[in-house]
PDB file as gemmi writes it, atoms N, CA and C in Angstrom:
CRYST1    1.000    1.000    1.000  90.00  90.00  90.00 P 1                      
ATOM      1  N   UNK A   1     160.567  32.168  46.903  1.00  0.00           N  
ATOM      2  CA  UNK A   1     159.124  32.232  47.018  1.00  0.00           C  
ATOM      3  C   UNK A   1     158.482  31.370  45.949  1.00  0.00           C  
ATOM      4  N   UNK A   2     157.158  30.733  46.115  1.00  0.00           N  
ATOM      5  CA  UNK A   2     156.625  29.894  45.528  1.00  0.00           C  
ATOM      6  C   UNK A   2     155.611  30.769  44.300  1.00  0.00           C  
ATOM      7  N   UNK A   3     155.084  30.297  43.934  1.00  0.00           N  
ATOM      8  CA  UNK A   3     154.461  31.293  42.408  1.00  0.00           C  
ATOM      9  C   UNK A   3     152.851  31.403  43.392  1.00  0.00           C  
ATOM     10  N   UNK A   4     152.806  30.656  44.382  1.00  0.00           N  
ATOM     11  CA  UNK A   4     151.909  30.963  45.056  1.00  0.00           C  
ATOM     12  C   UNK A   4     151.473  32.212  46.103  1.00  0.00           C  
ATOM     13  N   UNK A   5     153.072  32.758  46.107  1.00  0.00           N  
ATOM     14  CA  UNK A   5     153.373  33.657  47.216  1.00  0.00           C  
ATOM     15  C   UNK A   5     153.800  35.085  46.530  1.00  0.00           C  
ATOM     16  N   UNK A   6     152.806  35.445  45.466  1.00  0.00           N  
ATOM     17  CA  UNK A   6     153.059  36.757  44.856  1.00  0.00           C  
ATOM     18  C   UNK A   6     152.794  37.469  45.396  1.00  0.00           C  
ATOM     19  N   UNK A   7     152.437  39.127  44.710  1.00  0.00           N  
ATOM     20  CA  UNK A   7     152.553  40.290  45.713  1.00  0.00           C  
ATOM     21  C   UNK A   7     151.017  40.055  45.753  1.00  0.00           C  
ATOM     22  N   UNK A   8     150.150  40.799  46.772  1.00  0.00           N  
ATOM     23  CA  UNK A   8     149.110  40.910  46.913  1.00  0.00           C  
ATOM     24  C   UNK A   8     148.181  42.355  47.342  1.00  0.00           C  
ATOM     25  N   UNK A   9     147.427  42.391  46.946  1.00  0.00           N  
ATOM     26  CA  UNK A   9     146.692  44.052  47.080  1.00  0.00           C  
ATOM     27  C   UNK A   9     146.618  44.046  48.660  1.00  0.00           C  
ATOM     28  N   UNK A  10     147.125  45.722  48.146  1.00  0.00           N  
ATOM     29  CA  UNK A  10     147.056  46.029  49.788  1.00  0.00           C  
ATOM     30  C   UNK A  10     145.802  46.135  50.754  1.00  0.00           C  
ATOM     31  N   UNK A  11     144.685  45.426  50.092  1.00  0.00           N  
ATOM     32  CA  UNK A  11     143.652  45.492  51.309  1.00  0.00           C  
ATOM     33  C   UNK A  11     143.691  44.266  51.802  1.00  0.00           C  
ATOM     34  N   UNK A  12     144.441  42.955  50.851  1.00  0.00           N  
ATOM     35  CA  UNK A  12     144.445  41.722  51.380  1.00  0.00           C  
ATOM     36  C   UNK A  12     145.261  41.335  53.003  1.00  0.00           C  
ATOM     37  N   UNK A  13     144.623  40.735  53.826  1.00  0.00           N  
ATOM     38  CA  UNK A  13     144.757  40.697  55.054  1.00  0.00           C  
ATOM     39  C   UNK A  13     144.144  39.234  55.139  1.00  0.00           C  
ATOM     40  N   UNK A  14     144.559  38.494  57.008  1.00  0.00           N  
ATOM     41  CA  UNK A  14     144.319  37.708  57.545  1.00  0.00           C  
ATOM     42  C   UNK A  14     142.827  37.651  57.713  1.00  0.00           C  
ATOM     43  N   UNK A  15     142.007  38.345  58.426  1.00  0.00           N  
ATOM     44  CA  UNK A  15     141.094  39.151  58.789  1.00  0.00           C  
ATOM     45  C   UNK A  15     140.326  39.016  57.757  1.00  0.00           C  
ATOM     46  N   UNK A  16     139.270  38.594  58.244  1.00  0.00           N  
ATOM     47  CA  UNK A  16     137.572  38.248  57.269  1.00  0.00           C  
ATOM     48  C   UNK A  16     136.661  38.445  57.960  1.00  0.00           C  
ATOM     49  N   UNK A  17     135.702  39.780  57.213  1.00  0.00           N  
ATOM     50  CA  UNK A  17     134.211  40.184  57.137  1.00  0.00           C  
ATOM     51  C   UNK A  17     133.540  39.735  56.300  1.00  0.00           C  
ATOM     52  N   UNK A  18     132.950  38.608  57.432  1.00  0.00           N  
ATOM     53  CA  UNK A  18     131.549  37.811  56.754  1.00  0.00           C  
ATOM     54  C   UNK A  18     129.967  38.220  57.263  1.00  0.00           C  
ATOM     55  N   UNK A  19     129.234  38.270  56.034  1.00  0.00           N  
ATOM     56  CA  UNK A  19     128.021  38.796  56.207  1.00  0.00           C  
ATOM     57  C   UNK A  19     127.139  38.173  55.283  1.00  0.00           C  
ATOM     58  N   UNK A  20     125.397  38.288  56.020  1.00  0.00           N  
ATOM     59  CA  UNK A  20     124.540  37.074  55.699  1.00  0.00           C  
ATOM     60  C   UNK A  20     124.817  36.350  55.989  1.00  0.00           C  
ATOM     61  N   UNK A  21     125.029  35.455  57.348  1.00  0.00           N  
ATOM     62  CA  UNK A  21     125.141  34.487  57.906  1.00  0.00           C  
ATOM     63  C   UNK A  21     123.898  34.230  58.309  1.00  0.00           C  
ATOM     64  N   UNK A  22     123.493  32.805  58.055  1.00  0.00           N  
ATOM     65  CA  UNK A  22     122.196  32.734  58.909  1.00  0.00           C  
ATOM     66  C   UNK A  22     122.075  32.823  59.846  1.00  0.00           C  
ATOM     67  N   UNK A  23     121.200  33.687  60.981  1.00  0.00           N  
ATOM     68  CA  UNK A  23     120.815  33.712  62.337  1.00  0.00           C  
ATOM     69  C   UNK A  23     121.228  32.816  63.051  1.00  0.00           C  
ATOM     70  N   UNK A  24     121.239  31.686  63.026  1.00  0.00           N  
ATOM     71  CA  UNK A  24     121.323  30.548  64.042  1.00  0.00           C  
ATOM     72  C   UNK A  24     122.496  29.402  63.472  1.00  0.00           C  
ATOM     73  N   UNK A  25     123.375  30.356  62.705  1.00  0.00           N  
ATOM     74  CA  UNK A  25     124.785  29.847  62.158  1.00  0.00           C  
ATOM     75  C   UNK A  25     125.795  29.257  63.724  1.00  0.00           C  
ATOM     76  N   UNK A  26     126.347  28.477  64.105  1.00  0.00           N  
ATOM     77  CA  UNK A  26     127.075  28.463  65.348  1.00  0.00           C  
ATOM     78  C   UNK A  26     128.575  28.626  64.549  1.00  0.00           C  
ATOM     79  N   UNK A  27     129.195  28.316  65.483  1.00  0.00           N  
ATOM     80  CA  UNK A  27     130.543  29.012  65.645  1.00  0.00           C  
ATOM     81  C   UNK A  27     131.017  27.856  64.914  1.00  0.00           C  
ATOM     82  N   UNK A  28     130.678  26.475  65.320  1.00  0.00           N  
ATOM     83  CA  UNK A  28     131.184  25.151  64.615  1.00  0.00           C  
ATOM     84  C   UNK A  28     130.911  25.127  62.812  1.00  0.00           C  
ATOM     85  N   UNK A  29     130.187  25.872  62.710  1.00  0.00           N  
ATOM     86  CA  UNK A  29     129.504  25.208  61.305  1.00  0.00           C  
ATOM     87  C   UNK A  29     130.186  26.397  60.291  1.00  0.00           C  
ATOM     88  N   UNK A  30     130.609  27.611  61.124  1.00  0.00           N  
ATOM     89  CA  UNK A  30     131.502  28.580  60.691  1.00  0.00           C  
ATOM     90  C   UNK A  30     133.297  28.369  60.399  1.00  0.00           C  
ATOM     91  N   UNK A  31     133.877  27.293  61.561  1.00  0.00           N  
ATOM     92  CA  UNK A  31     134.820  26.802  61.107  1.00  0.00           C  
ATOM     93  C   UNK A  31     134.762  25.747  59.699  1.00  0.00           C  
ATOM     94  N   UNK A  32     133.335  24.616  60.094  1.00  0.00           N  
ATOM     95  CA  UNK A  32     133.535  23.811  58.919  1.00  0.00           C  
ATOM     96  C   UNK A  32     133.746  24.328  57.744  1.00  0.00           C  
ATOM     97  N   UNK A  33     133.100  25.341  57.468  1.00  0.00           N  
ATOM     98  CA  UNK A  33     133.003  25.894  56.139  1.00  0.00           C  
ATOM     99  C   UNK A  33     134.483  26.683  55.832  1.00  0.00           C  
ATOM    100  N   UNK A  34     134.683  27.557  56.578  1.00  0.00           N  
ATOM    101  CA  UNK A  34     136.201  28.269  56.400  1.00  0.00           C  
ATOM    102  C   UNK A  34     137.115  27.326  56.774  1.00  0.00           C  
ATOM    103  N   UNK A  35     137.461  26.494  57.779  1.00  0.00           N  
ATOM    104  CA  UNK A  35     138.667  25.565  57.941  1.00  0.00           C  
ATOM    105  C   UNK A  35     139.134  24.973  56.594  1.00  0.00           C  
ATOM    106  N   UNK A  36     138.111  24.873  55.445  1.00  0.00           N  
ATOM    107  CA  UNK A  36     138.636  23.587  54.376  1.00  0.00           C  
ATOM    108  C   UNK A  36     139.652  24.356  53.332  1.00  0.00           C  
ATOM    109  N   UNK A  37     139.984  26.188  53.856  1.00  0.00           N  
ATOM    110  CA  UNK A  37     141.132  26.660  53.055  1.00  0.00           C  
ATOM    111  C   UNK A  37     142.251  26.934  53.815  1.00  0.00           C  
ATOM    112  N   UNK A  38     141.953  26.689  54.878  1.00  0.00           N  
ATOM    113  CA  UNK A  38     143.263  26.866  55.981  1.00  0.00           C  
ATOM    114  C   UNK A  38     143.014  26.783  57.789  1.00  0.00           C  
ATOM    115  N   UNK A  39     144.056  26.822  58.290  1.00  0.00           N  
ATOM    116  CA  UNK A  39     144.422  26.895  59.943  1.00  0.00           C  
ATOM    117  C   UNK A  39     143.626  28.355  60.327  1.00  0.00           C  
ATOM    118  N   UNK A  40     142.498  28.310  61.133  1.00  0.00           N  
ATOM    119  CA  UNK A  40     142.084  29.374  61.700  1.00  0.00           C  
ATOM    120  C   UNK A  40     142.655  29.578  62.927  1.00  0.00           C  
ATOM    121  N   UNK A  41     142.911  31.244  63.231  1.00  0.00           N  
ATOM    122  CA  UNK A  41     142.820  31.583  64.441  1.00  0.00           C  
ATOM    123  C   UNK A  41     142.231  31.560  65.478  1.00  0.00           C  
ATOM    124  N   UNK A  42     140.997  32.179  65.009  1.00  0.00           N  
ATOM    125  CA  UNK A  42     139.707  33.008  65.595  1.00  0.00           C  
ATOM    126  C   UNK A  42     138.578  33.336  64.830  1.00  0.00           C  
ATOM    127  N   UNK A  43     137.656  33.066  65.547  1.00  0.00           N  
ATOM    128  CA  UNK A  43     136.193  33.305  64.962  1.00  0.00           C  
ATOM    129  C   UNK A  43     135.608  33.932  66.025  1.00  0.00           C  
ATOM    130  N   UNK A  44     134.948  35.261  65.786  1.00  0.00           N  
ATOM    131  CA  UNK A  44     133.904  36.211  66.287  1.00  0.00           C  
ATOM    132  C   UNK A  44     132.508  36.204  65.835  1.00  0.00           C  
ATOM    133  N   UNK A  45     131.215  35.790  66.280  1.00  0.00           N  
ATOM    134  CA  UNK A  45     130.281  35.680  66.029  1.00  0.00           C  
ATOM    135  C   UNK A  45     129.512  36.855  66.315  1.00  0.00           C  
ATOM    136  N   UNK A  46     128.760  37.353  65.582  1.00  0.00           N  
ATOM    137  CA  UNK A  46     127.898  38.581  65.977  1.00  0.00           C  
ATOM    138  C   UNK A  46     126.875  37.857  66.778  1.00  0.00           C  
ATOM    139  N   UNK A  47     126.824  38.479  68.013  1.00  0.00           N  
ATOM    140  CA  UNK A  47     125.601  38.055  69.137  1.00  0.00           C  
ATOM    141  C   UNK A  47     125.087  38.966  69.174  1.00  0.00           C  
ATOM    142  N   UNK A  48     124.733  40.567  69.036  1.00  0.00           N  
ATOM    143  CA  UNK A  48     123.704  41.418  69.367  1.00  0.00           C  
ATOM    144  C   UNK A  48     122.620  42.025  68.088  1.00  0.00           C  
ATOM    145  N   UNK A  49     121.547  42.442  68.237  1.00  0.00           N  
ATOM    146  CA  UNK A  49     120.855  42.546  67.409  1.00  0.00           C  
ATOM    147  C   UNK A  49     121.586  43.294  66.091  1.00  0.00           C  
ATOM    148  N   UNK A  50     122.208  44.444  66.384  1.00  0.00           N  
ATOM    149  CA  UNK A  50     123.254  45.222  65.609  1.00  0.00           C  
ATOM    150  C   UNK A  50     124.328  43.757  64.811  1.00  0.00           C  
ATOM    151  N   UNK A  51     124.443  43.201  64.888  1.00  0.00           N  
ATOM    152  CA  UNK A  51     125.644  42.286  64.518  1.00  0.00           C  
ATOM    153  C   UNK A  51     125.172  40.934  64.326  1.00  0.00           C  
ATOM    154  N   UNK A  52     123.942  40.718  64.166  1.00  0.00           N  
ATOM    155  CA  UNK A  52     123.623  39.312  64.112  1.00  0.00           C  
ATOM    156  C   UNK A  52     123.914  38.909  62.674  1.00  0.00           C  
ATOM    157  N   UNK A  53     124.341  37.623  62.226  1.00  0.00           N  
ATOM    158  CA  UNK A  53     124.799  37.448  61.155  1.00  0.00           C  
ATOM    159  C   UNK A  53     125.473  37.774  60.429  1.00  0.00           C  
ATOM    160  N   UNK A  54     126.719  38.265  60.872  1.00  0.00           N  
ATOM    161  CA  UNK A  54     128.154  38.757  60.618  1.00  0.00           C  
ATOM    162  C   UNK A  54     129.027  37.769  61.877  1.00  0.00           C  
ATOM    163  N   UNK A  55     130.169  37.745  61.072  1.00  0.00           N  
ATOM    164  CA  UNK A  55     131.487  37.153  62.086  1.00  0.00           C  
ATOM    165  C   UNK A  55     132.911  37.797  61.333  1.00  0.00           C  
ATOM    166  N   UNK A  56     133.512  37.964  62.344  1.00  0.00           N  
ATOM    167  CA  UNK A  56     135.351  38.034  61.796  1.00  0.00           C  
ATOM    168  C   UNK A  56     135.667  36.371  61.900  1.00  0.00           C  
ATOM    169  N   UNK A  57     136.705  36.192  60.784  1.00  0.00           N  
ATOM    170  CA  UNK A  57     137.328  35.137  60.540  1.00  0.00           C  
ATOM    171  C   UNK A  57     138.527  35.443  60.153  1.00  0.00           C  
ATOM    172  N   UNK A  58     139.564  35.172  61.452  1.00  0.00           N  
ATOM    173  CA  UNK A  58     140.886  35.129  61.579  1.00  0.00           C  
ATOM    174  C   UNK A  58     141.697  34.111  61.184  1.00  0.00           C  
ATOM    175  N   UNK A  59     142.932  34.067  59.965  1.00  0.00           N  
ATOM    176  CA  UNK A  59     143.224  32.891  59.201  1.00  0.00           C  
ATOM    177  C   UNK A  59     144.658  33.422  59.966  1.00  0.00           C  
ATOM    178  N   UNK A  60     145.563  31.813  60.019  1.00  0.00           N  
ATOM    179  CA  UNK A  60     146.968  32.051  60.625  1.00  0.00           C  
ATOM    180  C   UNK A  60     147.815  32.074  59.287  1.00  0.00           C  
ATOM    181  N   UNK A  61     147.237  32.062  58.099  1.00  0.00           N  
ATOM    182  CA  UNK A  61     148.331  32.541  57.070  1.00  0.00           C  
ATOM    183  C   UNK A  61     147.267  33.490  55.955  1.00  0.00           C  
ATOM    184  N   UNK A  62     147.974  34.705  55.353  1.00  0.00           N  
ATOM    185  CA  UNK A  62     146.920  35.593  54.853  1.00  0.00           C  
ATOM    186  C   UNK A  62     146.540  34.854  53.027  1.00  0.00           C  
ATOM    187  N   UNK A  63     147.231  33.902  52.626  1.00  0.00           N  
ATOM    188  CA  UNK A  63     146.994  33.517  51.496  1.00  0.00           C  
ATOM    189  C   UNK A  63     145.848  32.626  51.840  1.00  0.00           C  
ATOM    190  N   UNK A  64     145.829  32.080  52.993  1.00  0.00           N  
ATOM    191  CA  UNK A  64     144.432  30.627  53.164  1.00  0.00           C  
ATOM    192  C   UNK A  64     143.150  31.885  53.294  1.00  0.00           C  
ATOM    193  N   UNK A  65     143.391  33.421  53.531  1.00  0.00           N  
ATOM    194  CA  UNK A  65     142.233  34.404  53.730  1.00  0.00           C  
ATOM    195  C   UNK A  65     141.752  34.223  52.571  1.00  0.00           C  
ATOM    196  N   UNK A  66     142.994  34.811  51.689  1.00  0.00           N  
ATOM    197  CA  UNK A  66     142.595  35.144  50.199  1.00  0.00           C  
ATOM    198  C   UNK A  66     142.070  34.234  49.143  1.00  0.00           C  
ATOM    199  N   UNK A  67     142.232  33.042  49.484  1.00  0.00           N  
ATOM    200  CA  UNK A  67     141.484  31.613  49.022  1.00  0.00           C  
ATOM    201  C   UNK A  67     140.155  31.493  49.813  1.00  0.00           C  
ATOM    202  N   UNK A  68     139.979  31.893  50.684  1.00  0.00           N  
ATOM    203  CA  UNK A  68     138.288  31.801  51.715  1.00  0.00           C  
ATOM    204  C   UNK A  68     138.075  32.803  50.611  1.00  0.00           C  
ATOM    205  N   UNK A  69     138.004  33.968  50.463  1.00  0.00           N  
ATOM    206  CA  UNK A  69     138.003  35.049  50.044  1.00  0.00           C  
ATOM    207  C   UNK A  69     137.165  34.845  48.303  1.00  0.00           C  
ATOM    208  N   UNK A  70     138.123  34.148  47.644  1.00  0.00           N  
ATOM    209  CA  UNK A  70     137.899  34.234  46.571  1.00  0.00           C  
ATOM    210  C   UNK A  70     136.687  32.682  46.309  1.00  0.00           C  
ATOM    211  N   UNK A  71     136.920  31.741  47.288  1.00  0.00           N  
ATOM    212  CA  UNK A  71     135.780  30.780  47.540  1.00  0.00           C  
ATOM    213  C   UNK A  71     134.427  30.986  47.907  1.00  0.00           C  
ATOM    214  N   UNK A  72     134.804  31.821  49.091  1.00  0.00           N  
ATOM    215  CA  UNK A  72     133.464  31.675  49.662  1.00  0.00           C  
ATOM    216  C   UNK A  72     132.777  32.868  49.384  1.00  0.00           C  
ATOM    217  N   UNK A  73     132.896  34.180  48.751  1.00  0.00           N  
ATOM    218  CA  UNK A  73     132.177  35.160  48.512  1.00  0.00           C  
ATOM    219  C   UNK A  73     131.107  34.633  47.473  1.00  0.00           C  
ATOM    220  N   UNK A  74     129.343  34.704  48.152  1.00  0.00           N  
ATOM    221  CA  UNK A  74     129.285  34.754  46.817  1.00  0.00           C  
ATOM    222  C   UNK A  74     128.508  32.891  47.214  1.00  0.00           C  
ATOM    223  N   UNK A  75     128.955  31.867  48.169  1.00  0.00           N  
ATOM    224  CA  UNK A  75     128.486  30.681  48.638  1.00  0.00           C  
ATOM    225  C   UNK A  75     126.798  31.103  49.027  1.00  0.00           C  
ATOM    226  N   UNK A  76     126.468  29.775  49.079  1.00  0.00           N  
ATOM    227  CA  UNK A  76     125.098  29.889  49.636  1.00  0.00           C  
ATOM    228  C   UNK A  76     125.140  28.718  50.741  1.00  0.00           C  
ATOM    229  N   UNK A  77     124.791  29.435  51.769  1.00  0.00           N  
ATOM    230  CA  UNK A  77     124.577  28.836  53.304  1.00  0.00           C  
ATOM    231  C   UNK A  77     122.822  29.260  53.564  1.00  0.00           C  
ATOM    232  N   UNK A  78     122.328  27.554  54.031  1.00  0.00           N  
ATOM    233  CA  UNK A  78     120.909  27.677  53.986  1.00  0.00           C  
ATOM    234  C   UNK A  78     120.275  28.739  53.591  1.00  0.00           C  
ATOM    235  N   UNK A  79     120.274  29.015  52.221  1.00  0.00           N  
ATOM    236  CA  UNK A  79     119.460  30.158  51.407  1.00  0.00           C  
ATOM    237  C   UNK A  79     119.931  31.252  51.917  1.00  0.00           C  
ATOM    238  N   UNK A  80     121.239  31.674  52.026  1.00  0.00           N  
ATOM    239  CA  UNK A  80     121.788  32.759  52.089  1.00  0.00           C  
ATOM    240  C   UNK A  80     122.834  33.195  51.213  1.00  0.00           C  
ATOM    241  N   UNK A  81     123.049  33.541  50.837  1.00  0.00           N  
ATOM    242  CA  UNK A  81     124.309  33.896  50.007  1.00  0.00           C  
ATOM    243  C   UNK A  81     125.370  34.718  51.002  1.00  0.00           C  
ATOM    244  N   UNK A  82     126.178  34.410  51.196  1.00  0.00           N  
ATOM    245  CA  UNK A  82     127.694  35.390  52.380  1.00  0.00           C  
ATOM    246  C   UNK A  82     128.177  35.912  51.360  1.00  0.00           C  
ATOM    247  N   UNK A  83     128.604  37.399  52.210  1.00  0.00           N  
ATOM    248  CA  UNK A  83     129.155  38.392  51.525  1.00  0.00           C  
ATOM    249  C   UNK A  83     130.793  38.250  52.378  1.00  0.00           C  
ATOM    250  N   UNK A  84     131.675  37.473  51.413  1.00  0.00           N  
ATOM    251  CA  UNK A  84     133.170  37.771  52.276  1.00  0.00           C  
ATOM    252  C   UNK A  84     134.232  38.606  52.084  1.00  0.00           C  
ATOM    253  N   UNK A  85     134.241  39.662  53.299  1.00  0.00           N  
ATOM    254  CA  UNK A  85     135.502  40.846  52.629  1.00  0.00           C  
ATOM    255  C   UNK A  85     136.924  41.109  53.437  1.00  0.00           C  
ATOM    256  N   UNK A  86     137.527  41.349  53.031  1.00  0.00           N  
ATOM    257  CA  UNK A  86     138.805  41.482  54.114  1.00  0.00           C  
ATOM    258  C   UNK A  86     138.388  42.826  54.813  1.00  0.00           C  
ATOM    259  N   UNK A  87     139.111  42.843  55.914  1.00  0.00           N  
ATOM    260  CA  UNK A  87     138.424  43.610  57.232  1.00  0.00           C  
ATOM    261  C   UNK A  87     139.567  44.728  56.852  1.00  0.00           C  
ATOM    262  N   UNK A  88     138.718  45.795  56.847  1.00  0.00           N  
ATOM    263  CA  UNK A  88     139.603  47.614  56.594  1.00  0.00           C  
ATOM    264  C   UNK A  88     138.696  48.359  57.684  1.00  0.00           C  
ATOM    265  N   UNK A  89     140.268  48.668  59.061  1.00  0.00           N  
ATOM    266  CA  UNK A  89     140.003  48.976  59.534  1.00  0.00           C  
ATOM    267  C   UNK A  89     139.399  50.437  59.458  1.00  0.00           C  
ATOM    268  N   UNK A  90     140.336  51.231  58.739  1.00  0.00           N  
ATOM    269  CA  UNK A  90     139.458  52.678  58.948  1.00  0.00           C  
ATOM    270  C   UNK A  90     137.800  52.722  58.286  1.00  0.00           C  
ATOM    271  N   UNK A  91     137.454  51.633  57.574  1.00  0.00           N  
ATOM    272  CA  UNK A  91     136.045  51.863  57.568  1.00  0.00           C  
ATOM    273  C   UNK A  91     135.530  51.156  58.856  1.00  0.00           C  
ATOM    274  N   UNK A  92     136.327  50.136  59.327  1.00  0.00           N  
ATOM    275  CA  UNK A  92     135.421  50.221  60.493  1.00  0.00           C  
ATOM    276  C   UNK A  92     135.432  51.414  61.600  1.00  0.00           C  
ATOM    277  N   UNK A  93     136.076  51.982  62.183  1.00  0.00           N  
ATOM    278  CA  UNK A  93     136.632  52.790  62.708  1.00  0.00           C  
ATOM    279  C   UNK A  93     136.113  53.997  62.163  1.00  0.00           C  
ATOM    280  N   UNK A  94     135.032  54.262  61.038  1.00  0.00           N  
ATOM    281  CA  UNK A  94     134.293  55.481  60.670  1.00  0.00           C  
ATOM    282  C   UNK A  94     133.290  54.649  60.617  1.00  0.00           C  
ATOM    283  N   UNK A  95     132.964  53.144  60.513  1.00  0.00           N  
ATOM    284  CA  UNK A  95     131.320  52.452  60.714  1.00  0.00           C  
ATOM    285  C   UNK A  95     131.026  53.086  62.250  1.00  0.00           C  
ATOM    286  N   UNK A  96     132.304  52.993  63.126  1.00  0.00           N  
ATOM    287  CA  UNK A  96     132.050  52.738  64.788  1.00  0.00           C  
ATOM    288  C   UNK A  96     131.898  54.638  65.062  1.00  0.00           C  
ATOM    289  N   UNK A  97     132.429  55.519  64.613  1.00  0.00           N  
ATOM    290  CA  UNK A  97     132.308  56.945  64.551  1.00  0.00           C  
ATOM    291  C   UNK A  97     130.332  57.069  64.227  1.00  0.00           C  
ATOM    292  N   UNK A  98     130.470  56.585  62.756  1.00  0.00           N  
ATOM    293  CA  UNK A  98     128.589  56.975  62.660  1.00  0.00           C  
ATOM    294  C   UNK A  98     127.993  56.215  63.516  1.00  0.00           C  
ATOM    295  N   UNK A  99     128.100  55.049  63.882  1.00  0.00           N  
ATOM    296  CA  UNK A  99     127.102  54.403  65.127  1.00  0.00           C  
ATOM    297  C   UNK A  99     126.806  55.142  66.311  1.00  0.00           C  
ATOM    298  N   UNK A 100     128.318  55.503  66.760  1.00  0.00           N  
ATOM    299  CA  UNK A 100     128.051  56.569  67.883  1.00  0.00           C  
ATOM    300  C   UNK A 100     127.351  57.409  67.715  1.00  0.00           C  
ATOM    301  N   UNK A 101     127.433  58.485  66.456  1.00  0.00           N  
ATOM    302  CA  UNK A 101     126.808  59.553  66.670  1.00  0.00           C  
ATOM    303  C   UNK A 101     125.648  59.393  66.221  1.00  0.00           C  
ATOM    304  N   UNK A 102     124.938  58.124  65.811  1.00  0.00           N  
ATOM    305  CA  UNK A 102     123.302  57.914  65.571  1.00  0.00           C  
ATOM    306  C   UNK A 102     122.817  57.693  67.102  1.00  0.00           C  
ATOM    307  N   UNK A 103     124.146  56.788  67.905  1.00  0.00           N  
ATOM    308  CA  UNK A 103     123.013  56.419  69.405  1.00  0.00           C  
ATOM    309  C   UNK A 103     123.039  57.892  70.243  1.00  0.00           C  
ATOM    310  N   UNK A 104     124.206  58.804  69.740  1.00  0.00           N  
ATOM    311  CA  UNK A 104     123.905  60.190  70.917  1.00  0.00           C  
ATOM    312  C   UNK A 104     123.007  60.601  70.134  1.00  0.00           C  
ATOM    313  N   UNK A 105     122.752  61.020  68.978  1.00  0.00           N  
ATOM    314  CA  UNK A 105     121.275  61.689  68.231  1.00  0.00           C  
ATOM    315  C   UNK A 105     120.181  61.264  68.807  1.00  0.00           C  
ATOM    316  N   UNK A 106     120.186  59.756  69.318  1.00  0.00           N  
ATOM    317  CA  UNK A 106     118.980  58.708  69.393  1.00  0.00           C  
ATOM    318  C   UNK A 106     118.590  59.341  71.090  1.00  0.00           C  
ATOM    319  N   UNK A 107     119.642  59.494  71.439  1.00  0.00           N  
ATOM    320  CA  UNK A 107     119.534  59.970  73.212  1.00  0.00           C  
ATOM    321  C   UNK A 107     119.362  61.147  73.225  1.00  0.00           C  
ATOM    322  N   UNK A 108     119.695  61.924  72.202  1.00  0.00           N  
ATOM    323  CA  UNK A 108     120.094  63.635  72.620  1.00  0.00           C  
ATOM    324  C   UNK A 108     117.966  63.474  72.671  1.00  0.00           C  
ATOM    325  N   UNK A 109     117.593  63.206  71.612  1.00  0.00           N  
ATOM    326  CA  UNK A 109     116.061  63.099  70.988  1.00  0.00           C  
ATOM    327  C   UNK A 109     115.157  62.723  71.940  1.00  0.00           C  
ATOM    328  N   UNK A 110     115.353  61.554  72.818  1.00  0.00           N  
ATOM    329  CA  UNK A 110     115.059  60.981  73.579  1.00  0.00           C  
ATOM    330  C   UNK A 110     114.606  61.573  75.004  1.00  0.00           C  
ATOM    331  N   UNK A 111     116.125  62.296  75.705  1.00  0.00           N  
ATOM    332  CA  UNK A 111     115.534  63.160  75.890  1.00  0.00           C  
ATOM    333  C   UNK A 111     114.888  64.723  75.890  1.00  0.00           C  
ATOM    334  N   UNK A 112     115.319  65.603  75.062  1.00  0.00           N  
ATOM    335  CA  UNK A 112     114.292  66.392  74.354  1.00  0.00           C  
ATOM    336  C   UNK A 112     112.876  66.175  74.356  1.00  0.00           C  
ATOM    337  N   UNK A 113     112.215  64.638  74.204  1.00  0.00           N  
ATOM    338  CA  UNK A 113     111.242  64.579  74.332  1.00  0.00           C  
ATOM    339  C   UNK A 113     110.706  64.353  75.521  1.00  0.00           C  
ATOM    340  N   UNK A 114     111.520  63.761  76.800  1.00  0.00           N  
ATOM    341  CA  UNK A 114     111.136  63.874  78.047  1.00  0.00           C  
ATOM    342  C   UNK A 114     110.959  64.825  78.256  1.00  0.00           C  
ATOM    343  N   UNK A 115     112.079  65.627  78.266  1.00  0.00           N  
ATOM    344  CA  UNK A 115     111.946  67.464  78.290  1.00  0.00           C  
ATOM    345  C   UNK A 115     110.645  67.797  77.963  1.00  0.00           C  
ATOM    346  N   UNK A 116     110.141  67.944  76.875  1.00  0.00           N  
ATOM    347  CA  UNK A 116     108.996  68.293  76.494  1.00  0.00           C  
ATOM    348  C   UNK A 116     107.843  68.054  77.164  1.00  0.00           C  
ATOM    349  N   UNK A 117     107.787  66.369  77.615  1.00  0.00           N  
ATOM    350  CA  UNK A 117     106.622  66.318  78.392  1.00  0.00           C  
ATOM    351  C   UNK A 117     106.495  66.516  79.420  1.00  0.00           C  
ATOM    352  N   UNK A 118     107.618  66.522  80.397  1.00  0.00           N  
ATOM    353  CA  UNK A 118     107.835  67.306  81.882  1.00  0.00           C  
ATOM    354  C   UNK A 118     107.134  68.814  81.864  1.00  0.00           C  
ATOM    355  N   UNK A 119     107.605  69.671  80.689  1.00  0.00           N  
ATOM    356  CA  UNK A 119     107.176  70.922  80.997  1.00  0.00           C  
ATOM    357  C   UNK A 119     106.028  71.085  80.020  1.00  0.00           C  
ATOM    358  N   UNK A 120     105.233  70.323  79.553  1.00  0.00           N  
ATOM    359  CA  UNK A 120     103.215  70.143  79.531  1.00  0.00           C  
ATOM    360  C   UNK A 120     103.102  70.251  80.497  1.00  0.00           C  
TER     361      UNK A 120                                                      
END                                                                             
């Protein structure tokens, strides 16, 4: 192994959560910037209002992550500053648990209040 290829913390992964992206960031201008530490996989762009200006950035070796990682956290993209983190799933996977149970709260409420005005 190379002195490059030490041990690494166990949250370090392929897998990059980027945030503060500018709105009207494209998918191209997302490789330019991450391609210049390594071979990407995959890039996920947030398209819905919930997710706009966030993307996953999938690297095909996890050391070119950890170099995006330690580069680009912290960059400024047209007056933004990106927040870059390696992707842990069980917080997402308890982000995606509270979302749910804000949109059934949001519906349970919703209708309750139909309820209500039906029987005025």
């Amino acid at each position: 192994m190379s002195g490059r290829r030490g041990e690494l913390a166990p949250q370090v992964n392929r897998v990059l959560y980027v945030k503060h992206l500018p709105f009207k960031i494209t998918t191209k201008e997302i490789y330019d910037i991450f391609g210049r530490y390594g071979a990407i996989r995959q890039i996920r762009l947030g398209n819905v209002k919930e997710t706009r200006g966030t993307a996953f950035v999938v690297y095909e070796d996890i050391y070119n992550a950890k170099t995006a990682v330690e580069k680009l956290n912290g960059f400024n993209v047209n007056d933004r500053y990106l927040v870059v983190l390696y992707y842990q799933k069980d917080k997402a996977i308890k982000r995606g648990k509270e979302i749910a149970a804000a949109e059934a709260l949001k519906a349970s409420n919703k209708e309750s209040q139909s309820q209500s005005k039906n029987n005025s």
